[in-house]
C-alpha positions, 0 to 999 in steps of 0.5 A, spaced: 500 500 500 502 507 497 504 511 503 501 518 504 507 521 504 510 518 497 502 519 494 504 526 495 511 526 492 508 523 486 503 528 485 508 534 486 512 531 480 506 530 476 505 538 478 512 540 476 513 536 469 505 540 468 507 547 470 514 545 466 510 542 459 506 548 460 511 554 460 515 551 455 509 549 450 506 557 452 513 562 452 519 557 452 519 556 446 514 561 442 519 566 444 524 562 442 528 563 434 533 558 431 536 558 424 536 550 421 541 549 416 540 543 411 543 541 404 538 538 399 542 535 394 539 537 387 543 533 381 541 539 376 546 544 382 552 539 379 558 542 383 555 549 385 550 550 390 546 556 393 544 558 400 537 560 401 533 562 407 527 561 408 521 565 412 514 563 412 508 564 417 511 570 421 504 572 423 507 578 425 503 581 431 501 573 434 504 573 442 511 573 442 512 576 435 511 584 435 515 589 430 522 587 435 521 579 434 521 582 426 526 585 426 530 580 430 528 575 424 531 580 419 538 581 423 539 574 424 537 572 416 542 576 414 547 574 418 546 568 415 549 571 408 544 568 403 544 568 396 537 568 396 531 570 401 524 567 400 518 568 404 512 564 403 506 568 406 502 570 412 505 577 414 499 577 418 494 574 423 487 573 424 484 571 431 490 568 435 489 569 442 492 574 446 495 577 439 494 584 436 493 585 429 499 589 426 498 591 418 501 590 412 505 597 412 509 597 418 510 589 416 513 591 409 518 597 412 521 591 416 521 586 411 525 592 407 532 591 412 533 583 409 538 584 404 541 578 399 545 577 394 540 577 388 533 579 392 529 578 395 522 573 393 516 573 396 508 569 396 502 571 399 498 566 404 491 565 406 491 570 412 494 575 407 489 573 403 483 574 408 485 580 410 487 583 404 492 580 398 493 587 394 494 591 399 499 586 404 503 585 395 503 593 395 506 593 402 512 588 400 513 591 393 514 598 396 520 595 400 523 592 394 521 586 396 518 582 389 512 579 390 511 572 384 503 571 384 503 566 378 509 569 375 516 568 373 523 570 374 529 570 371 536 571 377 543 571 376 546 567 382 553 566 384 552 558 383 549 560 376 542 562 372 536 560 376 528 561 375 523 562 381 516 562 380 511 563 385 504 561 385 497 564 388 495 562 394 491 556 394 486 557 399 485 564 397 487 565 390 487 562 384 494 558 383 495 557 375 502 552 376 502 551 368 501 560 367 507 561 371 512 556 368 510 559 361 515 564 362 520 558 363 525 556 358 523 549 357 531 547 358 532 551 364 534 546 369 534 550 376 527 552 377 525 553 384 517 554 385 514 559 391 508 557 395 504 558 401 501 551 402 505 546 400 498 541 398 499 544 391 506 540 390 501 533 387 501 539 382 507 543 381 509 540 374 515 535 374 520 540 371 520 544 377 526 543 380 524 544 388 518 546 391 519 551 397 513 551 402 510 553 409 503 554 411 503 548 416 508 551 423 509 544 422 503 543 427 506 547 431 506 541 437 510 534 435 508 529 441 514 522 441 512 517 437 506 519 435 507 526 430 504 534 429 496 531 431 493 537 429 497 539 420 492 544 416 493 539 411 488 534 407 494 529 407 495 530 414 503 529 416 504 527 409 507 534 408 507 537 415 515 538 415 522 538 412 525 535 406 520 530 402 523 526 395 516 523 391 518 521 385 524 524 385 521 530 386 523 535 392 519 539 397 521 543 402 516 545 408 519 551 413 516 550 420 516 558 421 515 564 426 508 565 428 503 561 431 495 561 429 489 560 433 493 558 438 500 561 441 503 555 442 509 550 439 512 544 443 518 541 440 517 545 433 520 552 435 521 558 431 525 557 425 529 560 419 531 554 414 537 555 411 537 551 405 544 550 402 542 547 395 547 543 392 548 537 387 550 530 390 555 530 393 562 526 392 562 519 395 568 517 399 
């Protein structure tokens, strides 16, 4: 029979590792920031290769994510000295809790500090969308950022000539896959595709070289042994995060900065992805 004294014990340790879950899942780690390098090798790279960051999902004005935390972002994706800066929608937030809605225009006028060698490339997503697609875009372009909605571009990087093309967002535009790839050479070989929900990769034509992706905080809590139980995906944890390969094409999914709905990340922190593309690297 437990004693008294050890049922209590139990209990305070139960209290404990709850108030502990609870600070980490709720500030601990939505306040946090990390940088994820990964390299993703791409045949079509050869021997050059690209470094490129990635934002998504900043949803500037969530907890934890003021106009300061912005600007932290910006100087620490600089720091990082990318050839290209990516961002792949959601600016701006809608009823998450505790948050406070911050527009479009003090958004863009930070997102203006980003520098990169060869730009700076940027997609709408779903909250831009509710909220006010043209006017988040014109924010953007006012502070140098180009913004591709189902539109291509030619960039002279330093591992060579590359095409980016960025589709509307799926919820709330119309993505033409097949309109932004018009522009395309049909013997370019490095393309890389911009969307803000990564459920359009089943459509993104073969030619594309990688497909970059947010949209899903990487379900913003990640339990062991069981995954994000929560992913705004129809294909649940299919693309719920990171690098996937199917049929030999690439997906990469960001994890992101912000929350929605609820501010909370457990085991999913905050994250600018880094992303070295490279060809295959030599065998030993």
């Amino acid at each position: 029979m437990i004693s008294r004294k050890v049922r209590r014990r139990g209990l305070l340790v139960v209290g404990v590792l709850f108030v502990t879950l609870v600070l980490w899942a709720f500030w601990l780690e939505p306040s946090s920031l990390v940088v994820h390098e990964e390299r993703i090798e791409l045949t079509s790279f050869g021997s050059a290769s690209l470094r490129v960051a990635v934002l998504s999902d900043l949803h500037v004005g969530a907890p934890f994510v003021g106009l300061d935390k912005l600007r932290t972002v910006v100087e620490r994706t600089n720091a990082q000295r990318p050839d290209l800066i990516f961002l792949l929608g959601d600016y701006v937030i809608q009823g998450v809790r505790g948050g406070t809605f911050v527009p479009p225009e003090p958004i863009g006028r930070e997102l203006a500090g980003l520098h990169a060698a060869a730009g700076v490339f940027a997609v709408l997503g779903n909250h831009d969308g509710w909220f006010d697609a043209a006017r988040m875009a014109a924010a953007l372009r006012a502070n140098g950022i180009a913004v591709l909605e189902n539109a291509a571009q030619h960039v002279e990087t330093a591992a060579g000539p590359v095409w980016l093309v960025g589709f509307d967002d799926l919820m709330t535009g119309r993505p033409d896959p097949a309109r932004a790839l018009s522009a395309v050479p049909s013997d370019a070989t490095r393309v890389i595709a911009l969307t803000h929900n990564p459920d359009l990769f089943p459509n993104v034509p073969a030619r594309v070289t990688i497909t970059l992706a947010g949209h899903t905080h990487g379900g913003q809590v990640r339990i062991p042994f069981i995954g994000s139980p929560i992913v705004p995906s129809r294909f649940g944890q299919r693309y719920v995060a990171g690098h996937v390969v199917e049929n030999g094409r690439h997906l990469f999914v960001s994890t992101g900065i912000g929350t929605s709905i609820i501010p909370v990340r457990f085991r999913v922190p905050p994250s600018i992805a880094l992303l070295t593309l490279a060809g295959p690297a030599a065998p030993r």
